[in-house]
DOFI-185130 format. One record per residue (C-alpha): residue in one letter; x, y, z. Coordinates in steps of 0.25 Angstrom, whole numbers, plus 2048, in hexadecimal, padded with zeros to 3 digits. Layout:
! DOFI-185130
aXYZ/...
This chain:
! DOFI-185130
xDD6C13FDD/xDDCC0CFE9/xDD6BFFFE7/xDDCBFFFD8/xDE8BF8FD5/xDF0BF8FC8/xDFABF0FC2/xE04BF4FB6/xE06BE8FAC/xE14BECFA8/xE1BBF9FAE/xE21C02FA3/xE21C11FA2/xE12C13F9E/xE0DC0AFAB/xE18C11FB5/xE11C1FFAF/xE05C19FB6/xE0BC14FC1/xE10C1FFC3/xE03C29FC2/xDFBC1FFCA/xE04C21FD5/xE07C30FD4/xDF8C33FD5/xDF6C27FDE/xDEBC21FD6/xDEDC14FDB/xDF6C0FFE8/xE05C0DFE4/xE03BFEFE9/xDF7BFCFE0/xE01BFDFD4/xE05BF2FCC/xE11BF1FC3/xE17BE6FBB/xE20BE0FB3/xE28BD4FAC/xE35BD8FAB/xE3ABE6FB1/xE39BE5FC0/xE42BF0FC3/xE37BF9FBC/xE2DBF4FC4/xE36BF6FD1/xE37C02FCD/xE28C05FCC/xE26C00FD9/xE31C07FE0/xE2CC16FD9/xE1EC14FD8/xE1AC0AFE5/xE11C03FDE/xE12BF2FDB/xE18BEBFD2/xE1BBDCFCE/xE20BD5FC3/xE11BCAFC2/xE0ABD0FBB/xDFEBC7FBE/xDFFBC9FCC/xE00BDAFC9/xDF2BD7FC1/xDECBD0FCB/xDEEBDBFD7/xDE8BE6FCF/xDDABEAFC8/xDE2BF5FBF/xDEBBECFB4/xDF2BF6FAA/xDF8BF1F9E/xE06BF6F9D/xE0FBEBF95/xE14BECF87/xE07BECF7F/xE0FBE1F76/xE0EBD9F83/xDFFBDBF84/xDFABCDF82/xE05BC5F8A/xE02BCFF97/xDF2BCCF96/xDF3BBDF94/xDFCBBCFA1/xDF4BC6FA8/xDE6BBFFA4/xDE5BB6FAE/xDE4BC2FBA/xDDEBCCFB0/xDCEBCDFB7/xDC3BD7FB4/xDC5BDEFBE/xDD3BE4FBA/xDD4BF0FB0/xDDDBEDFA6/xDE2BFCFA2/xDEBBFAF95/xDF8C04F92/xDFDBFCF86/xDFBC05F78/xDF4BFEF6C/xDEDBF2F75/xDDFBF4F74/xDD7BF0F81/xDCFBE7F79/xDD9BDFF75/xDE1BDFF84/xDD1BDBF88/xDD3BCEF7F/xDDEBC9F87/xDD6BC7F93/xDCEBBDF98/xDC6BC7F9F/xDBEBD4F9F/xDC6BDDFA3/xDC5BEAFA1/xDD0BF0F98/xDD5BFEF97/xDDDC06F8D/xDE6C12F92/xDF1C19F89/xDFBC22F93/xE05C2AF8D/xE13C2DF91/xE11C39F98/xE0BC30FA3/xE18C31FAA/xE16C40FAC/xE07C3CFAF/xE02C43FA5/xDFFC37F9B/xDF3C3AF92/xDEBC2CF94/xDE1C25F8C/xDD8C1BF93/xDCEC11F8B/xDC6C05F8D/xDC5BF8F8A/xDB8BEFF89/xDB5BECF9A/xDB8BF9F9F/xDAFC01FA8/xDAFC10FAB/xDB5C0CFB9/xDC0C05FB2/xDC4C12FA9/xDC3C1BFB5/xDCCC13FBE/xDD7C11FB0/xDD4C20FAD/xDD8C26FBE/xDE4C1DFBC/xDEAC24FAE/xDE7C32FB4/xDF3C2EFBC/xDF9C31FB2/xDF2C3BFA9/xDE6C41FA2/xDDEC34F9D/xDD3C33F92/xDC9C27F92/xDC8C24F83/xDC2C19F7A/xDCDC0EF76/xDCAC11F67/xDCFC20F6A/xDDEC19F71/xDE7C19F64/xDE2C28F62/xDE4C2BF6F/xDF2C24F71/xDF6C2FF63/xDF1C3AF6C/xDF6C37F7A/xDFEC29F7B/xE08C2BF71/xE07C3BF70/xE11C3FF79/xE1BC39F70/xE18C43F66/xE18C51F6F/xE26C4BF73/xE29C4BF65/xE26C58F61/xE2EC5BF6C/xE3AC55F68/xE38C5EF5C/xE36C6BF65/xE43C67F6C/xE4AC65F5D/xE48C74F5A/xE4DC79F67/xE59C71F64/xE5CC73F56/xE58C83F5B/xE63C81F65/xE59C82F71/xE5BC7DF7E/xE53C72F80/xE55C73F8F/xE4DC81F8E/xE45C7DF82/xE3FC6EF87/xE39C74F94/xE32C7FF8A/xE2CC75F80/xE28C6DF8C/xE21C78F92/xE1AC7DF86/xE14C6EF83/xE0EC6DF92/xE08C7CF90/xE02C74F82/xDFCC6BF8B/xDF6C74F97/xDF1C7CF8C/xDE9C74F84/xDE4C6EF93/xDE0C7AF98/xDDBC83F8E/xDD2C76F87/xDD6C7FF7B/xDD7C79F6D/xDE6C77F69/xDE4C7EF5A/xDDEC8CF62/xDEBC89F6E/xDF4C88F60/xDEEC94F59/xDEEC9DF65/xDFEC9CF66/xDFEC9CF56/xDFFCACF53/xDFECB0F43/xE0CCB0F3D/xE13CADF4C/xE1DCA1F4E/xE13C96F54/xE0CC99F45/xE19C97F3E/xE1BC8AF47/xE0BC84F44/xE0CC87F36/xE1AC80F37/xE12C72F3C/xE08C74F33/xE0FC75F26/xE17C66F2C/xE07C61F2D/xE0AC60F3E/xDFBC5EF42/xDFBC53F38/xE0AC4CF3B/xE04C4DF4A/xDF6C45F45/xDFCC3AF3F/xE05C36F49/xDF9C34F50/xDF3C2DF48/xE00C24F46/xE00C24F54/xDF1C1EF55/xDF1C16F48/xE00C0FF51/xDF7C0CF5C/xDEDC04F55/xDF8BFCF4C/xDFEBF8F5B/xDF1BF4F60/xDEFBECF53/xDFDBE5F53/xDFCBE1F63/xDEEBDCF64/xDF0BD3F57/
């Protein structure tokens, strides 16, 4: 991708994740990197200084060196970045979209032009590079276009090409969803604490046993109900502890944040693009 050259519209964690994939992997050259902002010129001296790339605080000028343009503003700010950046915006960038609740349909109605427009929904994990990314398409998009978009996220992860109408769904089960394993380990760290654990022995323990989770349902392509039952012994502890979640309806308190989570992003969508 050497003649590809990408430019972050506003520099915050999510695009320094990326930044910082794309130059790990060397997806792109360092010097093809764009970042910008209004107001934070330290941070972007700082970008530049860590990762080598460019950066600049004209936007329009950022825009009109590259072919990549990724949406990475406040998604409240939306429609005041596309109006200025309209006049630069050609066919010929990809417009890649990191903002939640902003449908490329909409971000397609404030160009003059057809460019093609792309979805993508990161999560925070990203800074590890293991983000779990959702990539869709907007109305101009070509397969050359998602497999361009789709090399630059696996900078930072696994990615999934998926259709828009899927992406509150998928923002439940991957964008938002590290937020809720987090949780339940705040609640794993409560117990050893109110058991008098030390949570310098136990942390690294519960750590473990959530990436074994992982490599486990990645390796043996194993349903998680046959993993769960095969731990599950008649009358043993991890009963006791399943039968616990169940009486306190777990499966279900675990779907409907979910769905709270999905119903959320579409009430966002709706109260920005009015």
């Amino acid at each position: 991708m050497k003649n590809t050259v990408v430019s972050f519209i506003g520099a915050g964690s999510m695009a320094e994740a990326i930044i910082a994939g794309m130059t790990a992997k060397e997806i792109v050259p360092t010097n093809h990197i764009i970042a910008t902002n209004y107001s934070n010129k330290e941070r972007l001296q700082r970008l530049e200084e860590e990762y080598q790339i460019q950066t600049t605080q004209n936007r329009l000028e950022a825009v009109e060196k590259s072919n990549v343009v990724i949406l990475a503003m406040k998604p409240k700010d939306i429609q005041t970045s596309l109006n200025e950046l309209d006049e630069v915006l050609t066919e010929n960038h990809i417009v890649v979209s990191l903002l939640a609740g902003i449908s490329s349909t909409y971000i397609e109605s404030l160009l003059h032009c057809k460019a093609p427009v792309i979805r993508v929904m990161p999560n925070t994990s990203a800074t590890i590079g293991r983000s779990a990314t959702t990539i869709a398409k907007g109305t101009h998009v070509e397969q050359e276009h998602i497999d361009l978009v789709d090399e630059l996220m696996k900078s930072i992860g696994t990615t999934a090409v998926i259709v828009e109408e899927e992406m509150d769904d998928y923002t439940a089960l991957a964008g938002s969803a590290p937020a809720f394993y987090y949780f339940m380990v705040e609640a794993m760290e409560q117990f050893a604490t109110e058991k008098g654990l030390s949570l310098e022995t136990a942390k690294p323990l519960m750590i473990e046993t959530i990436r074994g989770v992982g490599e486990m349902l990645a390796s043996t392509k194993e349903k998680p109900e046959i993993l769960r039952k095969k731990i599950t012994s008649p009358g043993g502890t991890t009963e006791a502890g399943i039968q616990s979640l169940s009486e306190l309806q777990f499966k279900e308190a675990v779907i409907k944040s979910l769905n709270a989570t999905a119903n959320r992003s579409q009430q966002m969508r709706a109260e920005l693009e009015k």
